[in-house]
C-alpha positions as CSV (number, residue, x, y, z in Angstrom):
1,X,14.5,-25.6,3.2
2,X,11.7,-23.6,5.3
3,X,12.8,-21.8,8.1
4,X,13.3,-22.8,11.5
5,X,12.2,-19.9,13.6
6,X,10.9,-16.6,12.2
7,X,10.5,-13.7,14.1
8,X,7.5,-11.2,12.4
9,X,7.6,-7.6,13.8
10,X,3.9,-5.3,13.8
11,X,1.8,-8.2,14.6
12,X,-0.9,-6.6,16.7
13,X,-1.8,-5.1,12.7
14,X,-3.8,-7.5,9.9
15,X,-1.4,-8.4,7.9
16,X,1.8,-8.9,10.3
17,X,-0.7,-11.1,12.3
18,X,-2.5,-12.6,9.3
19,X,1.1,-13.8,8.1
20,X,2.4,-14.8,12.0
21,X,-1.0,-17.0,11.7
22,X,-0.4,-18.5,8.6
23,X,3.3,-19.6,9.1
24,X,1.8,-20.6,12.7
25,X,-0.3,-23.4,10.1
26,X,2.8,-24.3,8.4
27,X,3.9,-27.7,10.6
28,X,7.4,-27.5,8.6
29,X,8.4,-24.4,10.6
30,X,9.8,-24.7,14.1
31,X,8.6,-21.6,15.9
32,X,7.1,-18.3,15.0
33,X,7.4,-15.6,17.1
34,X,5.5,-12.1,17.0
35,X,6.8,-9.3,18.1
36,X,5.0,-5.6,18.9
37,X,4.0,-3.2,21.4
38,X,0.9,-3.7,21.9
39,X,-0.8,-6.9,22.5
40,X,-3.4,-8.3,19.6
41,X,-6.9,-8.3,19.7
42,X,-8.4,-11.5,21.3
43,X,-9.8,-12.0,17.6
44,X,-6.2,-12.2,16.7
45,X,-4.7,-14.1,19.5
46,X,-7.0,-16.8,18.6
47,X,-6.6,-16.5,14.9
48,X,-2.4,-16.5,16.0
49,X,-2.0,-20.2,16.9
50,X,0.9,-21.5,18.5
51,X,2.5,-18.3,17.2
52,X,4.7,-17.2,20.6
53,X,3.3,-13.2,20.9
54,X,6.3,-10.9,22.5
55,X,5.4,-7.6,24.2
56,X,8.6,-5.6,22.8
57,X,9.7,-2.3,21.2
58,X,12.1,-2.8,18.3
59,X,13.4,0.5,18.9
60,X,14.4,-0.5,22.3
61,X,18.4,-2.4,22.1
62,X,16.5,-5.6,23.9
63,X,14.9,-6.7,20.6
64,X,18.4,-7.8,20.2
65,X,18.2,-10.5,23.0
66,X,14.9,-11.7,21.9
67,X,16.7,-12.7,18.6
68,X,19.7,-13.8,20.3
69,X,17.3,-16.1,23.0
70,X,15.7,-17.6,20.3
71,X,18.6,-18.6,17.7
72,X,16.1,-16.6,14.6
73,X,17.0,-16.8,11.4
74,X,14.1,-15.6,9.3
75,X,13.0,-11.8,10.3
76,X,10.2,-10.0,8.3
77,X,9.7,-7.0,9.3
78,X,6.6,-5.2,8.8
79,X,6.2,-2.8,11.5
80,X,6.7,0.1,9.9
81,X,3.8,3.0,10.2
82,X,2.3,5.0,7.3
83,X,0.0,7.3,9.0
84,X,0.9,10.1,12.1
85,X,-1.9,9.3,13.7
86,X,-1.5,5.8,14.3
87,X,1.8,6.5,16.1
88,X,1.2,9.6,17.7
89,X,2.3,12.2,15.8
90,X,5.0,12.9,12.8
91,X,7.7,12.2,15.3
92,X,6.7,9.4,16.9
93,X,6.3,7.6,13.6
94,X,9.4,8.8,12.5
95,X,11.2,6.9,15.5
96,X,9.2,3.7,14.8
97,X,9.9,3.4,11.2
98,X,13.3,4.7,10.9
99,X,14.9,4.2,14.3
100,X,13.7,0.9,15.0
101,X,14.5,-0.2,11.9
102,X,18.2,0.6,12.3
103,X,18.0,-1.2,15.9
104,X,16.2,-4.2,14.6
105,X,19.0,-4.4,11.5
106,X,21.4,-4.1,15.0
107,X,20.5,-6.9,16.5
108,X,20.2,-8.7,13.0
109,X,24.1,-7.4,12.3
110,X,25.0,-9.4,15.8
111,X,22.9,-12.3,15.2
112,X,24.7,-15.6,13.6
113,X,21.6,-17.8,13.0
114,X,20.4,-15.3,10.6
115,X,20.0,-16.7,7.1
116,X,16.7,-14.3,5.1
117,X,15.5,-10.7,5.5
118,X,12.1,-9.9,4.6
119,X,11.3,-6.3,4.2
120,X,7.6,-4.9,4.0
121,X,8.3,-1.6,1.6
122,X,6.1,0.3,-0.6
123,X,6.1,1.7,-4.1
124,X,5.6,4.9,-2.3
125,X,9.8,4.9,-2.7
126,X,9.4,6.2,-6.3
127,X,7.4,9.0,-5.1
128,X,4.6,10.7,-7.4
129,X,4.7,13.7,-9.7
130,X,4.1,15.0,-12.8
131,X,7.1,13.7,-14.2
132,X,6.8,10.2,-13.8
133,X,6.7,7.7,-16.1
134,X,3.9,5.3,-17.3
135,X,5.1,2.1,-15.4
136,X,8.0,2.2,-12.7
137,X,10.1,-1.1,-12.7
138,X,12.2,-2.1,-9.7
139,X,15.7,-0.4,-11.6
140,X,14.4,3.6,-11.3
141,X,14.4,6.2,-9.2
142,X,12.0,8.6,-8.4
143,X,11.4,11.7,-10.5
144,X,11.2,14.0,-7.3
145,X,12.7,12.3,-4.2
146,X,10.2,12.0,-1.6
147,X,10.9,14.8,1.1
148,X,8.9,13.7,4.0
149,X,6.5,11.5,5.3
150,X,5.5,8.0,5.2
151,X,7.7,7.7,1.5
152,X,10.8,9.5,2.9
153,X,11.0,6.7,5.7
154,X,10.6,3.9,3.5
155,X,13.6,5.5,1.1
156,X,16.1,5.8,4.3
157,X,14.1,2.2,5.3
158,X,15.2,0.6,2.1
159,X,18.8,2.1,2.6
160,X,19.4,0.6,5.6
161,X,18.9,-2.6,4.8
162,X,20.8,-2.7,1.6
163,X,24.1,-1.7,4.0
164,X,23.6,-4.3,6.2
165,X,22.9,-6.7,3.3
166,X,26.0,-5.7,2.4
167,X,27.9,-6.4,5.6
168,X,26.0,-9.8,5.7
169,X,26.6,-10.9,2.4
170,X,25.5,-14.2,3.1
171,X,22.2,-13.3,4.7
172,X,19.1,-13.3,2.0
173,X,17.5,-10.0,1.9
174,X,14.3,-9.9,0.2
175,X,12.6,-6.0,-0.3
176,X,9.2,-6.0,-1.4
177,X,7.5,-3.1,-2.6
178,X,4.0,-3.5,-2.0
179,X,1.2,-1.1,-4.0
180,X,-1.9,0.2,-2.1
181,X,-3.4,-2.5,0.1
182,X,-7.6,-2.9,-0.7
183,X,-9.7,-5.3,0.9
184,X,-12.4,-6.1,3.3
185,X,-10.5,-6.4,6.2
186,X,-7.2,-4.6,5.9
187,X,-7.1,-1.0,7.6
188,X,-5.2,0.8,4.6
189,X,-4.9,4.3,3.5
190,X,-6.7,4.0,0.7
191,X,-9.8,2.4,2.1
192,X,-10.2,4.5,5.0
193,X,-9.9,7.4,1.7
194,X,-12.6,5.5,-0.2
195,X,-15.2,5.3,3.2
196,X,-15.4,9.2,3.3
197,X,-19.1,9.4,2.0
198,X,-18.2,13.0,0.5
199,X,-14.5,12.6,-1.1
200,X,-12.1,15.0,-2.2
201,X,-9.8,15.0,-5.3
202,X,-7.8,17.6,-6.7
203,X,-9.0,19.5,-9.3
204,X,-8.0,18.9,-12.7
205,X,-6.2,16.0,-12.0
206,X,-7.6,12.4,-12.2
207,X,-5.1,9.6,-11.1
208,X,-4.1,6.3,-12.0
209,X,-4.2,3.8,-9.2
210,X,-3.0,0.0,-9.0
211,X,-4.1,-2.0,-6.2
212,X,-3.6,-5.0,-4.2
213,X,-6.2,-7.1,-2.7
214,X,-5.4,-8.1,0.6
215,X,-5.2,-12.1,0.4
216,X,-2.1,-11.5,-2.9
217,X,-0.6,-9.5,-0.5
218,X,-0.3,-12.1,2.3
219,X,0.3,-15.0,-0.2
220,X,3.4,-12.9,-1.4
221,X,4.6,-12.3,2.4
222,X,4.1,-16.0,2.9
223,X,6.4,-16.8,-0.1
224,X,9.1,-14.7,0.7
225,X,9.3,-16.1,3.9
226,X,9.2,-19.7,2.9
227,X,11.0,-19.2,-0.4
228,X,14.3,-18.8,-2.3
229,X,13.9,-15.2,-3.7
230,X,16.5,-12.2,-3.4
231,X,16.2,-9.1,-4.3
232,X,13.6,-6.2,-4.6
233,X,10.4,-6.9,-6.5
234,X,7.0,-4.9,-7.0
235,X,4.1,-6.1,-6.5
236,X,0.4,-4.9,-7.4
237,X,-2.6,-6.4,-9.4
238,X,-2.8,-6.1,-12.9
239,X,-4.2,-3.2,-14.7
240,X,-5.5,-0.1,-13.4
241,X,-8.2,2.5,-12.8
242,X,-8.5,5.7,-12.5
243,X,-9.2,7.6,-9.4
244,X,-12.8,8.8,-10.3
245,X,-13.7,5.5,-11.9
246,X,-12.6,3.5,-8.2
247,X,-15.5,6.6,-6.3
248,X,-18.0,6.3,-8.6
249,X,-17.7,2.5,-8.8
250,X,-18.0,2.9,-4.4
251,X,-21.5,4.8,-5.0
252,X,-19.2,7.9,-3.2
253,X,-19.7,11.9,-4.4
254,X,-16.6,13.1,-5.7
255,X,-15.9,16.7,-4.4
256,X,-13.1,18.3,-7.5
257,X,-11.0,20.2,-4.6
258,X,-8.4,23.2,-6.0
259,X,-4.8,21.9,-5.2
260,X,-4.0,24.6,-2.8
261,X,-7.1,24.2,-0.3
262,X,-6.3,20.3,-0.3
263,X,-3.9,21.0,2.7
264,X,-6.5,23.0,4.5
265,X,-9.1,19.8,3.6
266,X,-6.7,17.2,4.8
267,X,-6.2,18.8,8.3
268,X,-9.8,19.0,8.6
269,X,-10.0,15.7,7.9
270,X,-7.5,14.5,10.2
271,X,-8.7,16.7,12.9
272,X,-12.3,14.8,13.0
273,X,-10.7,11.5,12.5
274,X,-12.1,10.4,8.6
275,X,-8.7,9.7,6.9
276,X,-5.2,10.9,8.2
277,X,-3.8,11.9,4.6
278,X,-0.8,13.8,4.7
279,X,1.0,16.4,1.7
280,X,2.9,13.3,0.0
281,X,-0.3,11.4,-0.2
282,X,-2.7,14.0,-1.2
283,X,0.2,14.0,-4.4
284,X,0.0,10.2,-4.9
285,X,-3.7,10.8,-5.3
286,X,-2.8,13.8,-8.0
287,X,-0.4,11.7,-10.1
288,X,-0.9,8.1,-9.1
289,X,1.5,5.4,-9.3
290,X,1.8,2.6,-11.5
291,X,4.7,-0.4,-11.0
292,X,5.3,-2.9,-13.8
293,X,5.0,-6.7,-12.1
294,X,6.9,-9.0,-14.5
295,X,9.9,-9.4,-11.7
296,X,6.6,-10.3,-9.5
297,X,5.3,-12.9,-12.2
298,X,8.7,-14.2,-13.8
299,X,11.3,-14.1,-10.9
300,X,9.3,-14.4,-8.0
301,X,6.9,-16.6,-9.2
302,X,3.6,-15.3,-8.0
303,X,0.8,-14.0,-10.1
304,X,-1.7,-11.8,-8.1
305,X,-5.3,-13.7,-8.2
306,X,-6.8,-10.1,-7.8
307,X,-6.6,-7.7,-10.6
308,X,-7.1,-3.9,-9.6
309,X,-10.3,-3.9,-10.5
310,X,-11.7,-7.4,-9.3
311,X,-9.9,-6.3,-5.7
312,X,-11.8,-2.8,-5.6
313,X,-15.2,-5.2,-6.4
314,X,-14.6,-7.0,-3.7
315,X,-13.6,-4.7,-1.0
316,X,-16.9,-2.9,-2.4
317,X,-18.7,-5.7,-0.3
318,X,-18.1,-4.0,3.0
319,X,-19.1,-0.6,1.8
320,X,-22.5,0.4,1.6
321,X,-23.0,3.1,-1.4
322,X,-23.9,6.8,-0.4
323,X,-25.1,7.2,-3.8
324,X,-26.3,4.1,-6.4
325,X,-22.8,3.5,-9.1
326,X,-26.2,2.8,-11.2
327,X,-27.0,6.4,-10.7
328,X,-24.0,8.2,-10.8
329,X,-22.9,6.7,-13.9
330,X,-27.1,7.7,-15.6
331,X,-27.2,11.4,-14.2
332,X,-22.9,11.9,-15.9
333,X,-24.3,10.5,-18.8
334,X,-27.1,12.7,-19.2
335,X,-25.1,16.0,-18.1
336,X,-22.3,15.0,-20.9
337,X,-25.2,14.1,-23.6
338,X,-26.9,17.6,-22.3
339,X,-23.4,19.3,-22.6
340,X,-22.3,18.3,-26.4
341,X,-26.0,18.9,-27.9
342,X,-24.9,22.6,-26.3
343,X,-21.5,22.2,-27.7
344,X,-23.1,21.0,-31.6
345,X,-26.1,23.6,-31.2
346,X,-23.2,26.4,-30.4
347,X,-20.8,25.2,-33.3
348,X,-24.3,25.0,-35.6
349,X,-24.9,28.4,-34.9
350,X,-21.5,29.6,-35.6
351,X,-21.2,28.3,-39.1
352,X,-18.4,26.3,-38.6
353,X,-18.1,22.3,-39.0
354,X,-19.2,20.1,-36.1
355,X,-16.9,18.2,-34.3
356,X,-16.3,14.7,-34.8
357,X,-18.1,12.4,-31.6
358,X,-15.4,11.1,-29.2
359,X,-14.2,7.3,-29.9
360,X,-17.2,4.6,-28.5
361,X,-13.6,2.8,-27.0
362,X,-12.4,6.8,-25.3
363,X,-16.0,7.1,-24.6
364,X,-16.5,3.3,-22.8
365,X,-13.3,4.3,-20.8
366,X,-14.6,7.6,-19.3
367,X,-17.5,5.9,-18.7
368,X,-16.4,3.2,-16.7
């Protein structure tokens, strides 16, 4: 049975108005109301429909009698900040995530129409370290707890709402546990990372990254909105790549940073407004993150039409190389070829037995 009216939080962003729009199209749902403290763009108000648009502050107790007025029963709440800078400051993004979290769940606690709970997490919940494991599914923990930032609010986020799914047992809470948004028109992290024309990594570390093309990700909101499902699922694209592959495959110059200036590059950075990356993101893009789907594909019922790779082609529309992929990928191949004939010439030299080439399959991979 679809909902009746649902109530989206952070639509003045792509994605919480994207999905306001889309359940706006859906003629088998009453009333959709959207719900954020700022007003849209006039792209977006005309993109919104007959979606109701609410000038509010969930951290303010009024949300309450917007939910109240209303009679909601479907809430998805996705206005939850991953950056400083977009709310002000550490603090201020603090109070948004976590604070009006716990007053929107308020007003949910004293609301009787509510049947379904949608929850716009992250995999950033399992943090990222040296000491993870290959794939995280939706039963583990973190290796190292998140201690601040974006993934520290998301942890206490995801807390809250399993103790007031378990003082409204008979509301259906759904926790979704997205990977790193990628597309041409989402404003994410990552792609505001993968714009810098000169980017920094760590050095000596090359991570593994899963991605999530933009139009998966709404199709997923959409269905847990409209659907049956309960529970916490993760979803990303198939596959992976790794960190250097996803710059040079961008036509961007990799910059290997040492791991203890990467604080002193990040502030920088944030100071003349290229990426706002803080200490628990420069580690995600150390150690990466990788989340196994099969709740996504088996329980949920939703296969991503994106893999990592075909999403990173596509965003790769909307961003004009620095330097040719063509001719980053020649000039490494020629520094490696000039590098073993050294490395053969040297062990020639020295008497002993050359080393046996690298794998064509290891070789294709670094290559890639």
């Amino acid at each position: 049975m679809p909902p009746a009216v649902v109530l989206v939080t952070g639509v003045s962003r792509w994605l919480g108005g994207a999905l306001a729009a889309e359940l706006a199209a859906d003629p088998s749902i009453g009333r959709v109301i959207g719900v954020d403290t700022v007003p849209p763009s006039p792209e977006m108000l005309r993109r919104l429909g007959r979606t109701e648009f609410v000038r509010a502050d969930i951290r303010n107790p009024l949300i309450s009698k917007v939910i109240a007025a209303a009679s909601v029963d479907t809430v998805v709440h996705m206005n939850i900040s991953s950056t400083p800078a977009g709310s002000g400051g550490r603090t201020p993004m603090k109070e948004l995530n976590v604070i009006g979290t716990m007053q929107l769940l308020a007003a949910c606690q004293r609301a009787p129409s509510l049947r379904r709970f949608v929850l716009k997490s992250t995999s950033a919940v399992y943090g990222a370290s040296s000491r993870d494991p290959a794939v995280f599914t939706e039963a583990m923990q973190a290796r190292a707890v998140p201690s601040g930032g974006f993934a520290r609010d998301s942890v206490d986020i995801e807390g809250y709402v399993r103790a007031f799914s378990r003082r409204r047992p008979e509301v259906d809470v759904a926790m979704l546990r997205f990977t790193n948004f990628i597309g041409p028109r989402i404003d994410s992290l990552l792609t505001g990372f993968f714009r810098m024309p000169v980017v920094p990594t760590a050095l000596g570390y090359d991570a593994r990254v899963q991605l999530l093309h933009e139009d998966d990700a709404l199709a997923v909101l959409t269905r847990a909105t409209t659907g049956p499902f309960t529970g916490t699922v993760n979803v990303g694209g198939e596959g992976t790549l790794l960190l250097s592959q996803a710059i040079r495959r961008l036509g961007r110059v990799q910059v290997p940073v040492p791991t203890p200036a990467l604080g002193s590059v990040g502030r920088v950075s944030r100071r003349f407004g290229f990426v706002d990356y803080s200490p628990e993101q420069m580690r995600f893009l150390n150690f990466g993150r990788v989340v196994d789907t099969t709740v996504l594909r088996e329980e949920f019922g939703y296969t991503p039409r994106y893999t990592t790779e075909a999403a990173l082609t596509d965003y790769a529309r909307t961003v004009p190389p620095v330097v040719s992929p063509r001719l980053v990928h020649s000039v490494t191949t020629r520094v490696r070829s000039v590098l073993e004939q050294a490395g053969d010439t040297a062990t020639a030299v020295g008497g002993r037995l050359r080393p046996a080439p690298p794998a064509p399959g290891l070789r294709a991979v670094r290559d890639a």
